[in-house]
C-alpha positions as CSV (number, residue, x, y, z in Angstrom):
1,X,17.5,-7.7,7.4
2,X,18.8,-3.9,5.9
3,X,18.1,-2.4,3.5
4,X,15.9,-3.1,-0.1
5,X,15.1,-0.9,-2.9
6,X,13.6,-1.7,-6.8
7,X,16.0,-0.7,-9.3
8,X,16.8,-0.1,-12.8
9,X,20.0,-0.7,-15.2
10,X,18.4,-0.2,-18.9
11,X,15.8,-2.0,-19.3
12,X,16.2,-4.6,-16.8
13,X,14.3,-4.5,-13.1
14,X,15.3,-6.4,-10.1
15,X,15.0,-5.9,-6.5
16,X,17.8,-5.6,-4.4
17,X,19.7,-5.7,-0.6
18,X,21.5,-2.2,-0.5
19,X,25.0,-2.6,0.5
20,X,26.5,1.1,1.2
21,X,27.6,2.1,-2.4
22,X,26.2,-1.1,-3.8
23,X,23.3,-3.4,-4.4
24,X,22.8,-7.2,-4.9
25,X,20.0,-7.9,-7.4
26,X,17.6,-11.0,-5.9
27,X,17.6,-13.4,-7.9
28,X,14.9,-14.2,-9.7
29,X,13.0,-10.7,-8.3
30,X,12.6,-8.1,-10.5
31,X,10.8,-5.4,-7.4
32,X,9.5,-5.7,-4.4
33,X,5.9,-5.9,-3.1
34,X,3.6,-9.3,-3.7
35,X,7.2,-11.5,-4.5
36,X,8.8,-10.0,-1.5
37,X,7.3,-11.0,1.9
38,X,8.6,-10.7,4.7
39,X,9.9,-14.4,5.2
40,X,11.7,-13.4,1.6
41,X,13.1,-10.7,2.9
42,X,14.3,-12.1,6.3
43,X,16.8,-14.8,3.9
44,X,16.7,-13.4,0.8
45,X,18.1,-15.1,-2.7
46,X,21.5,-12.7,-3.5
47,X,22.9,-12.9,-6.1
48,X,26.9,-12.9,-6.7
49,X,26.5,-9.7,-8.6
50,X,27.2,-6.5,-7.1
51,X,26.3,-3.1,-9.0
52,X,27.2,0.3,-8.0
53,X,24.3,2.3,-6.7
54,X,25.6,5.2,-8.5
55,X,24.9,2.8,-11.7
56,X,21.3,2.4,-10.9
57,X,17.9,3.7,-11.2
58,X,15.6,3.7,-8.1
59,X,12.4,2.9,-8.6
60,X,9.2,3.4,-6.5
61,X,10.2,1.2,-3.7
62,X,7.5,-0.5,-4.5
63,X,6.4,0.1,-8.0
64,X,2.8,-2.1,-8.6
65,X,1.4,-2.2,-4.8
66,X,-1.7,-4.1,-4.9
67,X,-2.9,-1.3,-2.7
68,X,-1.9,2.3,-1.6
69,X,-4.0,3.6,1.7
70,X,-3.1,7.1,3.3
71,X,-3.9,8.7,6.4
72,X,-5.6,12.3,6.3
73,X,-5.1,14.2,9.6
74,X,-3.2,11.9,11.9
75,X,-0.8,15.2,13.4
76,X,-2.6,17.0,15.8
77,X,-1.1,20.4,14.7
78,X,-2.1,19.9,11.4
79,X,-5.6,19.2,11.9
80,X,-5.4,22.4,13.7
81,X,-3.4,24.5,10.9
82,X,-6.6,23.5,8.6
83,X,-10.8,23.4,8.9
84,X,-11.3,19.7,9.9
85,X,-11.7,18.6,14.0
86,X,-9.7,16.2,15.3
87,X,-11.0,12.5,14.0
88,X,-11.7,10.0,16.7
89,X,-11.5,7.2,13.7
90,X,-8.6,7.6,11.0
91,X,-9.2,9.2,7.8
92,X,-8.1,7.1,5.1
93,X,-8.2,7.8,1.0
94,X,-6.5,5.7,-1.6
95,X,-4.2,6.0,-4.0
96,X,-3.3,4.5,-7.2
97,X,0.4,3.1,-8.5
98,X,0.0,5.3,-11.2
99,X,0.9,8.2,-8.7
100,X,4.2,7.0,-8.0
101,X,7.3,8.5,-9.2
102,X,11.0,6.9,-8.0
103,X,13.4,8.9,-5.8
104,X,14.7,12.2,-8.2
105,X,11.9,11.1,-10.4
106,X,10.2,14.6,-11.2
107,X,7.0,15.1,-9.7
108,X,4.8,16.5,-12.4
109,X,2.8,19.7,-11.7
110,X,-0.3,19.8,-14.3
111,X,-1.2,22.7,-16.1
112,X,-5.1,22.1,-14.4
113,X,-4.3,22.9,-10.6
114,X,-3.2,26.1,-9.7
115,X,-2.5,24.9,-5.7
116,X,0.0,21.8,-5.6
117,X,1.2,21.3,-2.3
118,X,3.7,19.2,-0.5
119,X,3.3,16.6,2.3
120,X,6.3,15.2,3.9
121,X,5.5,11.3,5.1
122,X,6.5,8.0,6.8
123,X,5.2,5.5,4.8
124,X,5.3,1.2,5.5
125,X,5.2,-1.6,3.5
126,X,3.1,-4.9,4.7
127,X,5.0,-8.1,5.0
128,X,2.4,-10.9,5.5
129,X,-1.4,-11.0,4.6
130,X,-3.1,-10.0,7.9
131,X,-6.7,-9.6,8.2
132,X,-8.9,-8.3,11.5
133,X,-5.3,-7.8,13.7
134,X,-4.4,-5.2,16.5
135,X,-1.2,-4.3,18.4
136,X,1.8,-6.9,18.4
137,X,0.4,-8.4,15.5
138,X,-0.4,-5.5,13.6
139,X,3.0,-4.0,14.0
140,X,5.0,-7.5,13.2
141,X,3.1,-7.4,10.0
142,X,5.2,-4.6,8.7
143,X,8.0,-5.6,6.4
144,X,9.6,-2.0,6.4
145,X,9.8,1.5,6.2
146,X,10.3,4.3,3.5
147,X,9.8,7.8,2.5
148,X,6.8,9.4,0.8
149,X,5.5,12.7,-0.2
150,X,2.3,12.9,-0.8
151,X,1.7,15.7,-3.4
152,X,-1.5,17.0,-3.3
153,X,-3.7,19.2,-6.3
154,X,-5.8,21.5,-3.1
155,X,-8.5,22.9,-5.5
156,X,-8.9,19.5,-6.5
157,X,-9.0,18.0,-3.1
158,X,-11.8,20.4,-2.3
159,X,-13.9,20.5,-5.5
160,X,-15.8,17.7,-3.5
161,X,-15.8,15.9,0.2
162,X,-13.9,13.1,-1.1
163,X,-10.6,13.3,-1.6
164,X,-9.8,11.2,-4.3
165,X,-9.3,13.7,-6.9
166,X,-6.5,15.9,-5.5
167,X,-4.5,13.1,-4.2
168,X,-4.0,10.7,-6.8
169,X,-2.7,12.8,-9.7
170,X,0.0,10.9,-12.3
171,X,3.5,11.1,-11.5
172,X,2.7,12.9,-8.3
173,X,3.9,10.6,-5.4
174,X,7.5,10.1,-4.8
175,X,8.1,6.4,-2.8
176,X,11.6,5.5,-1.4
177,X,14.4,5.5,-2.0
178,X,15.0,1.9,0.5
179,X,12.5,-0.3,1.9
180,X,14.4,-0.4,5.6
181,X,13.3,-2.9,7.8
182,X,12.1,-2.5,11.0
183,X,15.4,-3.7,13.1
184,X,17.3,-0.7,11.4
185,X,14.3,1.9,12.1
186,X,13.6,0.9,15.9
187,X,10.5,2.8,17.7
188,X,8.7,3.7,14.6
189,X,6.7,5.9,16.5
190,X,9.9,8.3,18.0
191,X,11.2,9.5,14.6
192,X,12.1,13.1,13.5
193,X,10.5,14.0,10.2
194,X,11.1,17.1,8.3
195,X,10.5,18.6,4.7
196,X,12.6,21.3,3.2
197,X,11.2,23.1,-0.3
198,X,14.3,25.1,-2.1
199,X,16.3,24.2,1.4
200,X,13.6,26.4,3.6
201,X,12.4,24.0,6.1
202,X,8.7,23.6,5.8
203,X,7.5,21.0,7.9
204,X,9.6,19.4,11.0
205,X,7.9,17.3,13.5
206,X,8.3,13.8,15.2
207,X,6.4,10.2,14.7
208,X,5.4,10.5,18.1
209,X,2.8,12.9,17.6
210,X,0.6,10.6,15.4
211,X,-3.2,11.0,16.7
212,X,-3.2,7.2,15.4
213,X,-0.4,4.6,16.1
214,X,0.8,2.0,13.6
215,X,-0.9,-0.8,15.1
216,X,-4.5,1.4,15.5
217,X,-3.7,2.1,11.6
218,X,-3.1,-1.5,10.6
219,X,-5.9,-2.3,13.0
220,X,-8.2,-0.2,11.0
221,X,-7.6,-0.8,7.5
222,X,-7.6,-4.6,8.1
223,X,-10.7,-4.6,9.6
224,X,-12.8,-3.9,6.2
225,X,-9.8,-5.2,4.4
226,X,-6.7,-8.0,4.1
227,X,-3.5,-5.8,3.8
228,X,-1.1,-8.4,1.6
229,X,2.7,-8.2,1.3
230,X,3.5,-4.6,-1.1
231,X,0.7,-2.7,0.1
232,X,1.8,0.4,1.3
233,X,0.5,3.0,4.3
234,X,1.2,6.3,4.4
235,X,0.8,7.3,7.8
236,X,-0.3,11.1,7.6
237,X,1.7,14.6,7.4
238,X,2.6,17.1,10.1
239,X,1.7,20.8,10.1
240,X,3.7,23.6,7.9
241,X,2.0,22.3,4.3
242,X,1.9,25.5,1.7
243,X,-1.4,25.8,1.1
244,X,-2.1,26.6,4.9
245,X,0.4,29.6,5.4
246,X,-0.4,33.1,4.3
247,X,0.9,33.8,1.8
248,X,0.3,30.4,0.3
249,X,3.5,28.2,-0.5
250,X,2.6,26.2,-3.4
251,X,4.9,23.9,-5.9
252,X,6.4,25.6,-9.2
253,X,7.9,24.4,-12.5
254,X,11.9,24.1,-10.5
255,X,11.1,24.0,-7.2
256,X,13.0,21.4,-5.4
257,X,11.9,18.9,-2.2
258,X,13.5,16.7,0.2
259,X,11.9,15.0,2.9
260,X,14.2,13.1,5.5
261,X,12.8,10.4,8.4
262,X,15.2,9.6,10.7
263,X,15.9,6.1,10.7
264,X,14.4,5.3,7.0
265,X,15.7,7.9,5.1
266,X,16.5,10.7,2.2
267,X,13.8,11.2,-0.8
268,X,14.7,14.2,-2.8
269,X,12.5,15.3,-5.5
270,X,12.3,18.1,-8.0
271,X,9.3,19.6,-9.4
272,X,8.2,19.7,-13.1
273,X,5.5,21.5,-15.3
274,X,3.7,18.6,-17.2
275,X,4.0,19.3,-20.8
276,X,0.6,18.7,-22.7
């Protein structure tokens, strides 16, 4: 197991094992998520082909999850750097593939929010259909690990006390750039994480400083809910977002992102005004 990401040459899709400056298509696979559990992934069907990765288009790492759940408040610090008190139960919203922009995919800032922030994330990807599951199991459901930034509109967020509307903008979400399995990524939960905006570092923190585990998270959601292979977590955001400093720090028409998870990986993403 290594490395996986969705690609693009043209018009044609595929999913595909990273190989340093290469990938092998799957055959028969044209992304991962439902087609790619984690029994798929463990012996996966390579091609012969090999493509430069300079040659291709990354994708959402997974492009069409059946379903996208994130975690609201899960860093102690940044509970603190806002209005909320610390949970005792996970907060969770959802979010639609529609959000999802590929690695150096623009994320699109519309002309109706004037307070777009960032939110640097470690996001996982379910491997096996798992329903009412806690600790050993929880975690072994977990076919891998990417990136995510989880853009938010902050006067939309707060127009009401659901969250729905502010997180879930189009083109909003970047997702990858690899699916890295959890061999490569050891203690999930002992992993710097950092966001730089324009190269300022904004957010720096570490996976051990989640209120809520992995295993609590995957706990929780599949309690009410089956998670099935391609549904993806995103597992909350440290302190240091924009809207929470003074002066505000809020995303403009050229701004440029990169969030970096030790283990998992690089997701750099500029920001663009939405033309209407």
């Amino acid at each position: 197991m290594s490395r996986f990401a969705s690609c693009a040459v043209g018009e044609r899709r595929f999913a595909a094992v990273v190989e340093g400056e290469s990938v092998r298509p799957l055959s028969g696979i044209s992304e991962l998520g439902a087609a790619t559990p984690l029994e798929l992934l463990a012996s996966p069907p390579l091609s012969d082909e090999s493509i430069p990765l300079a040659d291709v288009t990354l994708r959402p790492v997974v492009p069409r999850p059946g379903k996208i759940l994130c975690v609201g408040l899960n860093y102690r610090a940044h509970v603190e750097e806002g209005v909320y008190e610390v949970p005792d139960y996970p907060v969770l919203f959802p979010k639609f593939a529609d959000a999802l922009v590929g690695p150096g995919e623009p994320v699109l800032v519309p002309p109706e929010s004037e307070a777009v922030d960032y939110e640097g994330e470690m996001a996982l990807v379910i491997g096996r259909t798992v329903r009412r599951v806690s600790g050993d199991e929880a975690l072994a459901a977990v076919a891998g690990y990417t990136v995510a930034n989880d853009v938010t509109m902050r006067d939309y967020q707060y127009k009401t006390h659901q969250w729905l509307v502010g997180k879930t903008w189009a083109s909003s979400t970047p997702l990858g750039p690899f699916l890295v399995t959890p061999d490569e990524v050891g203690d999930p939960h002992a992993l710097d994480i950092s966001l730089t905006l324009n190269g300022e570092t904004m957010q720096s923190s570490n996976t051990s400083r989640f209120i809520f585990d992995i295993p609590t998270l995957i706990g929780t959601i599949s309690e009410f809910i089956p998670l099935n292979p391609g549904d993806v977590v995103l597992t909350g955001t440290p302190e240091g977002v924009g809207f929470r400093r003074d002066p505000k720090v809020l995303l403009r028409d050229g701004d440029s992102m990169v969030v970096e998870v030790e283990n998992v990986g690089r997701l750099e993403s500029p920001v663009a005004a939405e033309r209407v």
